[in-house]
N, C-alpha and C positions, 0 to 999 in steps of 0.2 A: 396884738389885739385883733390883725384883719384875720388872721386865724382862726381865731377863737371864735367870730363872729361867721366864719366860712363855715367850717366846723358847723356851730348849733345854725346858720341856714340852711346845710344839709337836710340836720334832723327834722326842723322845722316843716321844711318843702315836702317831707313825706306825708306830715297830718293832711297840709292843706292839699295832699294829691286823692286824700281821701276825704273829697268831698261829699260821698251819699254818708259816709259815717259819720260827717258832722251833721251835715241834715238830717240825718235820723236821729241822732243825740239831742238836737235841738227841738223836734219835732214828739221826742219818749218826754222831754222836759214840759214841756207844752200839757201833751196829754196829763200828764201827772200834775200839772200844776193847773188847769181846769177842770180836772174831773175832781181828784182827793182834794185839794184845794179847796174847795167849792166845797166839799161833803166836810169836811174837816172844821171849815170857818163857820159850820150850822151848829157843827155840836160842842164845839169850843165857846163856854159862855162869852158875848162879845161886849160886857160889860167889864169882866175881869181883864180882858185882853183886847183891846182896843186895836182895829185891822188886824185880826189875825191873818189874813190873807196873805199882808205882808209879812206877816210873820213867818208863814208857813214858807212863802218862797223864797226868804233868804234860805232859810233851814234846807230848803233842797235847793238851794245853789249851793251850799255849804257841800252836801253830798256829792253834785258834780264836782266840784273843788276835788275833793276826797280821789274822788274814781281817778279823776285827773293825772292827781298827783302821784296817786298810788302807781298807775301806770307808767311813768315817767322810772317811779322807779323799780320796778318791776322789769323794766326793757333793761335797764342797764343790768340787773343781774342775766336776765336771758341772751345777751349777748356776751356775756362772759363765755356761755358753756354750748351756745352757739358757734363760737371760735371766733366770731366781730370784736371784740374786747382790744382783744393783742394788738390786730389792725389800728384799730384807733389807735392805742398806746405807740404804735411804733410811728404815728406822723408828728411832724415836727413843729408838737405842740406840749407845752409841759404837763403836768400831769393836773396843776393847779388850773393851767388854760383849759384843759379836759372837762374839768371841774365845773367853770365858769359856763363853757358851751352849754352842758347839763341845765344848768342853772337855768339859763336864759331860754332853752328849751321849754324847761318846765314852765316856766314864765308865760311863755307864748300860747303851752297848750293850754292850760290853763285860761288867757284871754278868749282862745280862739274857742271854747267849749263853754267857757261863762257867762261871758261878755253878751252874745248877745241875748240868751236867758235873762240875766239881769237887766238889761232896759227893757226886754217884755216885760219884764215885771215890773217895774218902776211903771214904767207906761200906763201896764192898765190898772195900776194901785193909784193913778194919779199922785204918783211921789216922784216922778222923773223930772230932777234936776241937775247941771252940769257935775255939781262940785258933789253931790251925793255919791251921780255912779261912780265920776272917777274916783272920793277917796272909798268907796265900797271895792270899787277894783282892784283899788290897793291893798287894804285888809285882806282881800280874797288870795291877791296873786301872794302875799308875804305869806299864809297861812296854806299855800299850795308849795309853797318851796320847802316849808317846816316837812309836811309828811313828805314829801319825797325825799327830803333829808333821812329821817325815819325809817325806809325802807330799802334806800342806800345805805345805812349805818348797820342795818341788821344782814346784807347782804355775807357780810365774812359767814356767817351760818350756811348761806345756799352754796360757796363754795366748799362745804364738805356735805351736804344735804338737800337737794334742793326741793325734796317733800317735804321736809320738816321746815324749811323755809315757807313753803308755800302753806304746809297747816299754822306755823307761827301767824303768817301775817293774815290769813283769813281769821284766826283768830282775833290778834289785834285790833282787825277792822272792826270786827263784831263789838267787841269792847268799846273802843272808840266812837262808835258812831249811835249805839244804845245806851249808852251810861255818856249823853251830854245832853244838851239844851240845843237840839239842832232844831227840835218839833214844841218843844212846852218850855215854858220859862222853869229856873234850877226852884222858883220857889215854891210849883206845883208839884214837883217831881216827891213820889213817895219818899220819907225821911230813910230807908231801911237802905235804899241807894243812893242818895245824893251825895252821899259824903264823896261816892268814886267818881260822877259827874265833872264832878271839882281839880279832878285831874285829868283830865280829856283836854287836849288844846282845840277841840272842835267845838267844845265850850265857849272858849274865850272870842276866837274865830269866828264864833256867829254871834255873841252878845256885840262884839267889836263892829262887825259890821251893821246890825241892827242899830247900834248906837249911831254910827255917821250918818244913817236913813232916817232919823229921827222918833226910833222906836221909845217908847214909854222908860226911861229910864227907871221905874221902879220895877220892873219887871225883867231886869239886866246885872250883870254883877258890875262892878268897879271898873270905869272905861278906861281909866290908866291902867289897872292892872291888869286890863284884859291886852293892851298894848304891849305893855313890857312882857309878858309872854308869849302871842304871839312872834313878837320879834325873836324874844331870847330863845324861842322851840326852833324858827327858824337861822340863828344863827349859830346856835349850839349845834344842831344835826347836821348843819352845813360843813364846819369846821370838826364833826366826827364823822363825818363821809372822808372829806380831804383827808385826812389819815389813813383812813380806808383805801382807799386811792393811789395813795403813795407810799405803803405799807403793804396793804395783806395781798392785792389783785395781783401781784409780781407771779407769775409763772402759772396762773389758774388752767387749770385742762378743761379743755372743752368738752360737752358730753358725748 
């Protein structure tokens, strides 16, 4: 385990060694969340949607989640064909402890690009309480390991492609992050696409969170079922990366 934990302090110590990019990530958050925020919550009738402010800033924390996580896995593929991959695999660490470090990675970048977003927000929505951010941190950080799961699992693709990788999962994103409930509630969303909404986990992931914030629950889908899928996205991708891992990355060439 002290491995494992050496291991993803590694990864970790690089984010926080780039400190101006977290301050400017927190800083791009800021602006987007006082400027369009602001322009957003005027023309969002605020009778229908009660604080959308906060609404709007979970939905783009939801997004940093997103970038986050996508990068976490994103790096693991670029270090396959980088020739970093093997190194790792060759320390004397299993392939499932690999796994874990990942994990715990994603974890952290994830806090470390959220976290403080989110109590701006709480703060000046006048909704910052103990028990909100932390389980909101938790909805975020479980729905951060889901898509990097995600984009670890489609990784066997970049080890024979790694443009078709890279238009796959811009793709995806685009999917993913337009066809959900990150910005409008599913029951405003035109009928001709909600149906696809409905299978976005970035869905579930910000009703989830909006619900522990104490958002309007009729304006939310089903708080259980938005749980049992977050989790079940995140532990499903988890456990098809791990195969991934200890199956297909055996012998990958570097580009």
């Amino acid at each position: 385990m002290n491995r494992v934990l050496t291991l993803a302090r590694f990864n970790i110590s690089m984010i926080v060694a780039e400190k101006m990019g977290l301050i400017l990530s927190w800083a791009l958050f800021a602006l987007q969340f006082g400027i369009f925020g602001s322009l957003m919550s005027h023309l969002v009738q605020s009778n229908k949607v009660p604080n959308y402010f906060l609404f709007y800033g979970v939905g783009l924390m939801i997004i940093t989640v997103f970038d986050s996580a996508s990068f976490v896995g994103r790096r693991f593929v670029e270090r396959a064909h980088e020739g970093e991959l093997p190194y790792y695999l060759s320390l004397p660490v299993s392939r499932r402890g690999f796994l874990e470090s990942q994990a715990i990675y994603g974890v952290m970048a994830t806090l470390l690009r959220a976290g403080p977003p989110l109590i701006g927000v709480l703060a000046f929505t006048g909704q910052l309480t103990l028990s909100g951010a932390f389980f909101a941190l938790v909805a975020l950080t479980t729905l951060g390991l889901g898509i990097s799961g995600i984009m670890i699992s489609f990784s066997f693709i970049a080890f024979k492609s790694i443009d078709i990788y890279n238009a796959m999962i811009a793709g995806l994103s685009a999917v993913l992050v337009r066809f959900s409930t990150v910005f409008y509630p599913l029951i405003f969303i035109p009928s001709f696409y909600s149906p696809i909404a409905v299978f976005s986990p970035l869905t579930y992931g910000s009703d989830l969170t909006r619900w522990v914030l104490g958002v309007d629950t009729n304006l939310l889908l089903n708080p259980i079922l938005a749980v049992v899928v977050v989790v079940g996205v995140a532990l499903g991708t988890l456990t098809l990366s791990a195969g991934i891992v200890d199956k297909i990355i055996e012998g990958v060439k570097a580009a």
